[in-house]
N, CA, C and O atoms as CSV, one atom per row, in Angstrom:
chain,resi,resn,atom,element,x,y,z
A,1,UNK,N,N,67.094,113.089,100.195
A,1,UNK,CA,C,67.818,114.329,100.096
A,1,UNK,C,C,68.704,114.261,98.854
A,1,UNK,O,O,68.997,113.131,98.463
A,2,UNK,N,N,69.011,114.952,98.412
A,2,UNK,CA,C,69.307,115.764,96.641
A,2,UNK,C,C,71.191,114.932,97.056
A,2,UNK,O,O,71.514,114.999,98.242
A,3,UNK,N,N,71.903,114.459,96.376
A,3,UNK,CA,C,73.395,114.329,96.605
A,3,UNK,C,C,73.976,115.395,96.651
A,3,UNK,O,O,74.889,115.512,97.469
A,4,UNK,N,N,73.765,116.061,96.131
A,4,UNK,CA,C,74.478,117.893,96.217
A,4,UNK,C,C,73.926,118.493,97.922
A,4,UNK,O,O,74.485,118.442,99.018
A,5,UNK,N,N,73.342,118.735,97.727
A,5,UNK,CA,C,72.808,119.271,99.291
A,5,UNK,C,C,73.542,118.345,100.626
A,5,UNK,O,O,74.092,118.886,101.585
A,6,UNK,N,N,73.378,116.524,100.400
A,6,UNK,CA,C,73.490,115.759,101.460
A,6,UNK,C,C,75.250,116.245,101.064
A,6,UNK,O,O,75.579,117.058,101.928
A,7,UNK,N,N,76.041,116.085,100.394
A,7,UNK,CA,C,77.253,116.784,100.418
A,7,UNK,C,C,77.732,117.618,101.144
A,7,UNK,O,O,78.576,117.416,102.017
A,8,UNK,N,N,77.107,118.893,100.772
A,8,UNK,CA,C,77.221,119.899,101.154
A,8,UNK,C,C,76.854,120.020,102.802
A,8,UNK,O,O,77.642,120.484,103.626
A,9,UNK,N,N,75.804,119.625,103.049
A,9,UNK,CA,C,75.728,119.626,104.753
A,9,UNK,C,C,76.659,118.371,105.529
A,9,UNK,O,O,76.650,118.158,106.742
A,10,UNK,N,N,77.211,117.843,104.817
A,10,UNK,CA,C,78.145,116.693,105.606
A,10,UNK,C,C,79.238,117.362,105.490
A,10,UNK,O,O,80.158,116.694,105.961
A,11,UNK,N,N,79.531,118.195,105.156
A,11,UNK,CA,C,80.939,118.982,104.777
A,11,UNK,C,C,81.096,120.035,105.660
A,11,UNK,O,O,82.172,120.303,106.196
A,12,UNK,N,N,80.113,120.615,105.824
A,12,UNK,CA,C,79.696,121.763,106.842
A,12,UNK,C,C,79.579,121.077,108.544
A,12,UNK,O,O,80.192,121.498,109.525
A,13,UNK,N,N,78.822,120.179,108.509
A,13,UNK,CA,C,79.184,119.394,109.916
A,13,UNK,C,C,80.325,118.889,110.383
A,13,UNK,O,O,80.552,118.742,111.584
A,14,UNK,N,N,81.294,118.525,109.252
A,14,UNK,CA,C,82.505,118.114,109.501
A,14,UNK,C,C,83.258,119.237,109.949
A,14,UNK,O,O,83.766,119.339,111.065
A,15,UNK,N,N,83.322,120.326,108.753
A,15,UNK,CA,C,83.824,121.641,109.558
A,15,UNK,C,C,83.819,121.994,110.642
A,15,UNK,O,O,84.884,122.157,111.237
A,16,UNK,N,N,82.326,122.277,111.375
A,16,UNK,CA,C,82.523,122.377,112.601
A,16,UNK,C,C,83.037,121.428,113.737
A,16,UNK,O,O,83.798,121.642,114.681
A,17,UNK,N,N,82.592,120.684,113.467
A,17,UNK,CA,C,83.533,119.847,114.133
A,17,UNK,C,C,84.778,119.946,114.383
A,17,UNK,O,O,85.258,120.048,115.512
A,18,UNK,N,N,85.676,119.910,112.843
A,18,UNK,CA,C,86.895,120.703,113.130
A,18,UNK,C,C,87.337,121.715,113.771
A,18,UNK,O,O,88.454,121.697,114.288
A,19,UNK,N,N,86.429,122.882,113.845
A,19,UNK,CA,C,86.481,124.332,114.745
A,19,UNK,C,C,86.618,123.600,115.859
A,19,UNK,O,O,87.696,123.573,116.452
A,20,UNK,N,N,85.695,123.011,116.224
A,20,UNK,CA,C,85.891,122.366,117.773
A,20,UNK,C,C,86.894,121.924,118.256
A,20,UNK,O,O,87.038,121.925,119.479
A,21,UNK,N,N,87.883,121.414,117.379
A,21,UNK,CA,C,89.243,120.680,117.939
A,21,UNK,C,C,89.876,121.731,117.712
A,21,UNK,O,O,90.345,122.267,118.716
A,22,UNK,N,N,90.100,122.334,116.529
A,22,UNK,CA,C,91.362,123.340,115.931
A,22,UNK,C,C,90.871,124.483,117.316
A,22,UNK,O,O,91.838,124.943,117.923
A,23,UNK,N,N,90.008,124.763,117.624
A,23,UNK,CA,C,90.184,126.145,118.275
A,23,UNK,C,C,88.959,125.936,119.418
A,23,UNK,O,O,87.805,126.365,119.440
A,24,UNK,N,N,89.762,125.042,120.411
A,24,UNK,CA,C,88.234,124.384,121.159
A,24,UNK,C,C,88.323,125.543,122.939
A,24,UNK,O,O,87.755,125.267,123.996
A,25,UNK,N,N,89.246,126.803,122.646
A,25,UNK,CA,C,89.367,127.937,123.438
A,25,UNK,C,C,88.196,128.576,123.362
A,25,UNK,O,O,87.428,128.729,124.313
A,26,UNK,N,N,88.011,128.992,122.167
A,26,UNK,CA,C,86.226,129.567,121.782
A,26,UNK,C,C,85.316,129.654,122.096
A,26,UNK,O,O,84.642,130.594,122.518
A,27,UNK,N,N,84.990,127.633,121.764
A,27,UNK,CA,C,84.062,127.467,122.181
A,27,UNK,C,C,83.926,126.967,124.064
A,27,UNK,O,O,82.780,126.641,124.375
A,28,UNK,N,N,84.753,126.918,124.974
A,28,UNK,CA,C,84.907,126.772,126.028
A,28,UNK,C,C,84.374,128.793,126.821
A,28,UNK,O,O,83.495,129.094,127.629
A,29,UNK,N,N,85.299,129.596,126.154
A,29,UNK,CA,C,84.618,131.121,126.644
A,29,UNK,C,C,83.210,131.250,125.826
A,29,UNK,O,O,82.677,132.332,126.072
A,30,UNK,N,N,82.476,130.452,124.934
A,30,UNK,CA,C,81.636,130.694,124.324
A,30,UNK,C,C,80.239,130.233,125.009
A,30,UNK,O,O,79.113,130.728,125.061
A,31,UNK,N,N,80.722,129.287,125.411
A,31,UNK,CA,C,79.648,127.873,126.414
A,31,UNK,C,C,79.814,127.712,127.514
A,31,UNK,O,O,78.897,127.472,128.299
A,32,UNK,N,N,81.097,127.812,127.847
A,32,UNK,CA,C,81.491,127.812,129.229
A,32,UNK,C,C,82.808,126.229,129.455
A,32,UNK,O,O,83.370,125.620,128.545
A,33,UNK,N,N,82.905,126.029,130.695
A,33,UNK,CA,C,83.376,124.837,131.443
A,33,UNK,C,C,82.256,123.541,131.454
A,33,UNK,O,O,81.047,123.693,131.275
A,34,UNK,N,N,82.782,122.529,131.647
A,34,UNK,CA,C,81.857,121.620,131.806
A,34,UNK,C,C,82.315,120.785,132.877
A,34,UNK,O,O,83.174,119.907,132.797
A,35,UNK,N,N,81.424,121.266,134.259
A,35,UNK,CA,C,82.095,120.374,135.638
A,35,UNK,C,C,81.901,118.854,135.683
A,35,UNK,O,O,82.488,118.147,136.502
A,36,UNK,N,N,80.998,118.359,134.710
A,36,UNK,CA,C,81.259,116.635,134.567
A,36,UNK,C,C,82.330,116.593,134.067
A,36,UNK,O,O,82.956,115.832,134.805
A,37,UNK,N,N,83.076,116.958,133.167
A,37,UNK,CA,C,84.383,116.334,132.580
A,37,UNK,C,C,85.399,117.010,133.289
A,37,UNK,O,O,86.527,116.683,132.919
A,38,UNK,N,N,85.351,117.893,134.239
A,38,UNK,CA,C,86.897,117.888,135.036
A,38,UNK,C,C,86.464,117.037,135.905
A,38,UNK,O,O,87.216,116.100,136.172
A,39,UNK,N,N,85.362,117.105,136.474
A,39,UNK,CA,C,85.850,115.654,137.675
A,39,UNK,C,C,86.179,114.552,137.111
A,39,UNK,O,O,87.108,113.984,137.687
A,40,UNK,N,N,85.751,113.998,136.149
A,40,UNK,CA,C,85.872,112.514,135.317
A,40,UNK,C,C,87.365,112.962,134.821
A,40,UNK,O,O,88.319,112.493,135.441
A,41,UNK,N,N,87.550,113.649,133.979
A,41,UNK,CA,C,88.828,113.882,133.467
A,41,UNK,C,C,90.387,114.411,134.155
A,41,UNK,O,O,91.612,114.514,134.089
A,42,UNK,N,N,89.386,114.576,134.691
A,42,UNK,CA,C,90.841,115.689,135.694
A,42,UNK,C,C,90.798,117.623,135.530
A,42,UNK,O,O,89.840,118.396,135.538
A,43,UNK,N,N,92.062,117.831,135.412
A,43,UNK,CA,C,92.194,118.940,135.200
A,43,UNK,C,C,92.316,118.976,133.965
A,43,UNK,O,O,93.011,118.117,133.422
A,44,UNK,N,N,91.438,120.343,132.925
A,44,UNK,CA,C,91.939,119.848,131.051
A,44,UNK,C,C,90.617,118.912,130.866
A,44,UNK,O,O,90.235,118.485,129.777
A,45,UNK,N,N,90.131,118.723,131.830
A,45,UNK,CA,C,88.798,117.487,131.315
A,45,UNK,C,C,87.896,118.125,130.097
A,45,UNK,O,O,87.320,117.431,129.259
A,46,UNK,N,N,87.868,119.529,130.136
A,46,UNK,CA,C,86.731,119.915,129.234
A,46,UNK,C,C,87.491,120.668,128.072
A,46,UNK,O,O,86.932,121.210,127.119
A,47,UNK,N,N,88.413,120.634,128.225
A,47,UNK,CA,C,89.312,120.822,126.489
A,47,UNK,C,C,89.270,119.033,126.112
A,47,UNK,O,O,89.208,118.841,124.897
A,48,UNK,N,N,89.282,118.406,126.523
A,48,UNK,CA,C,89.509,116.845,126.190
A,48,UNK,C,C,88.505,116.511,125.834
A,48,UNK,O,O,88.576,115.667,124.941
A,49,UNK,N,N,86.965,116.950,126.297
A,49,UNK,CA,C,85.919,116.939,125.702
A,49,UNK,C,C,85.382,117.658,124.623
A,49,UNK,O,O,84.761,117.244,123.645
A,50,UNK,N,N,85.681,118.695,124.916
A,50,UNK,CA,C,85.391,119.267,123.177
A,50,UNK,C,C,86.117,119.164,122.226
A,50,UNK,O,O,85.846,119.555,121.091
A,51,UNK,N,N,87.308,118.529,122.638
A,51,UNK,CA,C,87.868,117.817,121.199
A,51,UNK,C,C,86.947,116.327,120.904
A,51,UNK,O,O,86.411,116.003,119.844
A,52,UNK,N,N,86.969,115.498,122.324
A,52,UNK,CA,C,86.327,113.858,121.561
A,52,UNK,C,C,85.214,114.614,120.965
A,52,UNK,O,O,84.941,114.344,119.795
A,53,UNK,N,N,84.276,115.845,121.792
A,53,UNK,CA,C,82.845,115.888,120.582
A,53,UNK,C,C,83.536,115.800,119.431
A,53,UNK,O,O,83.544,114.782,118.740
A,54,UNK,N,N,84.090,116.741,119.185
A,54,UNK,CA,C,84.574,117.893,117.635
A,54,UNK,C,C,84.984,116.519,116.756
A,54,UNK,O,O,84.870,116.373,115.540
A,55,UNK,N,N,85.438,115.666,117.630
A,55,UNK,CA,C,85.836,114.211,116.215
A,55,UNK,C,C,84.774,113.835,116.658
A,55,UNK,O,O,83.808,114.044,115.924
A,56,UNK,N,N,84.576,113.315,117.671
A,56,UNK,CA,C,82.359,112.409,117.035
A,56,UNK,C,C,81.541,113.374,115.511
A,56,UNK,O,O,81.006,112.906,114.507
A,57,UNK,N,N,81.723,114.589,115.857
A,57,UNK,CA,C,81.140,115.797,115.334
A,57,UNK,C,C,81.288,115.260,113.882
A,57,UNK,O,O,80.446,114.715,113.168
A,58,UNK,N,N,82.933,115.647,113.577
A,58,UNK,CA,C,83.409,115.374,112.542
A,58,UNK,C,C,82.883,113.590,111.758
A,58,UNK,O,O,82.353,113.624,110.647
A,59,UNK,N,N,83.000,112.837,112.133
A,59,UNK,CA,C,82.585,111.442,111.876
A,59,UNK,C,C,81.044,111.417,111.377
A,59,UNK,O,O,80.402,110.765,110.554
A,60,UNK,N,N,80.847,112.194,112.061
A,60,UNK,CA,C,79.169,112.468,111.921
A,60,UNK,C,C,78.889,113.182,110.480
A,60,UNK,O,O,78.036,112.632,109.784
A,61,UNK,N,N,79.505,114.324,109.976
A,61,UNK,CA,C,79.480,114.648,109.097
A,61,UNK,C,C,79.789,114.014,108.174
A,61,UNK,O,O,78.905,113.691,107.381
A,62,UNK,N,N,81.071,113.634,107.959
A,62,UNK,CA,C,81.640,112.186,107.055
A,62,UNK,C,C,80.754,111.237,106.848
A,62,UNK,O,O,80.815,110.815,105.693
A,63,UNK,N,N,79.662,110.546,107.739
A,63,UNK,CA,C,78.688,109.821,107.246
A,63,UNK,C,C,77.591,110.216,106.605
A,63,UNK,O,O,76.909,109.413,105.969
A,64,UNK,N,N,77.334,111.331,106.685
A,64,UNK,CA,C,76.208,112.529,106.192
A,64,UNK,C,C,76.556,112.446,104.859
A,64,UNK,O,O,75.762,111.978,104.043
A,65,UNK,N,N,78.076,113.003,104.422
A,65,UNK,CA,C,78.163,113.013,103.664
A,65,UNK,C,C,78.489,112.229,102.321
A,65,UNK,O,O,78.452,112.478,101.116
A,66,UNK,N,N,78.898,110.932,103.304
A,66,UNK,CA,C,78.687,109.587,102.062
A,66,UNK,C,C,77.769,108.857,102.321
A,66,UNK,O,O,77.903,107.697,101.934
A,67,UNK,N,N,76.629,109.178,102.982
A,67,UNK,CA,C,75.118,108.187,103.400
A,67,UNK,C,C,75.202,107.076,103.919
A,67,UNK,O,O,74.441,106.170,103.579
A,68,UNK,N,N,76.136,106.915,104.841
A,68,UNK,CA,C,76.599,106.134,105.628
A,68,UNK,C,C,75.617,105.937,107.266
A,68,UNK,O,O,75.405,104.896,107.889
A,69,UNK,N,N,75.126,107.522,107.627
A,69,UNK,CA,C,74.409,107.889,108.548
A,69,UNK,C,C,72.706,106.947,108.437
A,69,UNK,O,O,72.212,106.221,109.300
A,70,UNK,N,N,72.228,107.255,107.276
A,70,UNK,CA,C,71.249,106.065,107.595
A,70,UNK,C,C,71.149,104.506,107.403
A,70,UNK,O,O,70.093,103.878,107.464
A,71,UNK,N,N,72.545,103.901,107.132
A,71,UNK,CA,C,72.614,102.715,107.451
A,71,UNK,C,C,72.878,102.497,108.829
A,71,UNK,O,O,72.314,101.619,109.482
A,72,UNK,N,N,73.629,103.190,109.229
A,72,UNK,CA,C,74.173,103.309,110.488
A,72,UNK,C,C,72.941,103.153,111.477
A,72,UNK,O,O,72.961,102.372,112.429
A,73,UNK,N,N,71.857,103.980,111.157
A,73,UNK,CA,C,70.875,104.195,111.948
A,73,UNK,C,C,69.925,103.230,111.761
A,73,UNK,O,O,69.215,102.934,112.721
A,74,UNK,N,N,69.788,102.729,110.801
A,74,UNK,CA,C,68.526,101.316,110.734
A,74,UNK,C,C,69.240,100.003,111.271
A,74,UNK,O,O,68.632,99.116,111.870
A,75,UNK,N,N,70.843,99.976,110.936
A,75,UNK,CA,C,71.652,98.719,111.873
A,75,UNK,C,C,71.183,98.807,113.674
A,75,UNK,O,O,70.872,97.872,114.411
A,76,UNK,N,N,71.272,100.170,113.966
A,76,UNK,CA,C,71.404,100.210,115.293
A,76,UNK,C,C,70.282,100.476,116.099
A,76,UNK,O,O,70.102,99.881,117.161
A,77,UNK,N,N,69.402,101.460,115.595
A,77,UNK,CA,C,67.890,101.511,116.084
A,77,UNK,C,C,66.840,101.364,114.796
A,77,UNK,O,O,65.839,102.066,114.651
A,78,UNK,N,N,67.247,100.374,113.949
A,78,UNK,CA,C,66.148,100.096,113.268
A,78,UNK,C,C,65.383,98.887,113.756
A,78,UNK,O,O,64.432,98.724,112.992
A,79,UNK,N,N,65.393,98.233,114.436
A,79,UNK,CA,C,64.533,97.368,115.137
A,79,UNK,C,C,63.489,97.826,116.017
A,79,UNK,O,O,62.538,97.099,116.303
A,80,UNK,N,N,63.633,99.096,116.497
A,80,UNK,CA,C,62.849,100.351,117.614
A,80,UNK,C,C,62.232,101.134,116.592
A,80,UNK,O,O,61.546,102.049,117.048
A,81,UNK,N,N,62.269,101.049,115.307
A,81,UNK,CA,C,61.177,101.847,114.635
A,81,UNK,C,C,61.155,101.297,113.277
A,81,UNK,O,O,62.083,101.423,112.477
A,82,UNK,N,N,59.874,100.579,113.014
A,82,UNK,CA,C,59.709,100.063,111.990
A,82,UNK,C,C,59.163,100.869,111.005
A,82,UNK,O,O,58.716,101.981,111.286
A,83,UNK,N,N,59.152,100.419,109.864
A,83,UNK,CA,C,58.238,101.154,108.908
A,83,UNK,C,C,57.091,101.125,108.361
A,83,UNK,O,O,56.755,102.018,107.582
């Protein structure tokens, strides 16, 4: 992938991600509740979850965008798919 482009979409994944934390009301009337994370979490379980996504989210992009994502991925399941 082109460095301009892999940039540009790691920047954009990070963003959202951010939406997810900065304004994770949205996406909760958008998607709904999530009844695994209030029982695990408590009450608030699924605002607590769409923030940890929204930073996984974010992290995710950040590696996208310094190509960090496919080292990441041949360290951890590169033994499960060779070349």
């Amino acid at each position: 992938m082109a460095i301009f482009l892999r940039i540009l979409l790691g920047i954009a994944i990070a963003f959202v991600g951010f939406l997810m934390v900065l304004r994770t009301a949205f996406f909760i009337e958008y998607v709904g509740t999530i009844y695994w994370a209030e029982v695990k979490f408590g009450s608030g379980g699924t605002n607590l979850f769409y923030k940890l996504l929204g930073t996984l989210v974010m992290m995710l992009g950040f590696m996208v965008a310094t190509n960090l994502w496919e080292a990441l991925l041949g360290a951890t399941l590169g033994s499960l798919f060779t070349r």
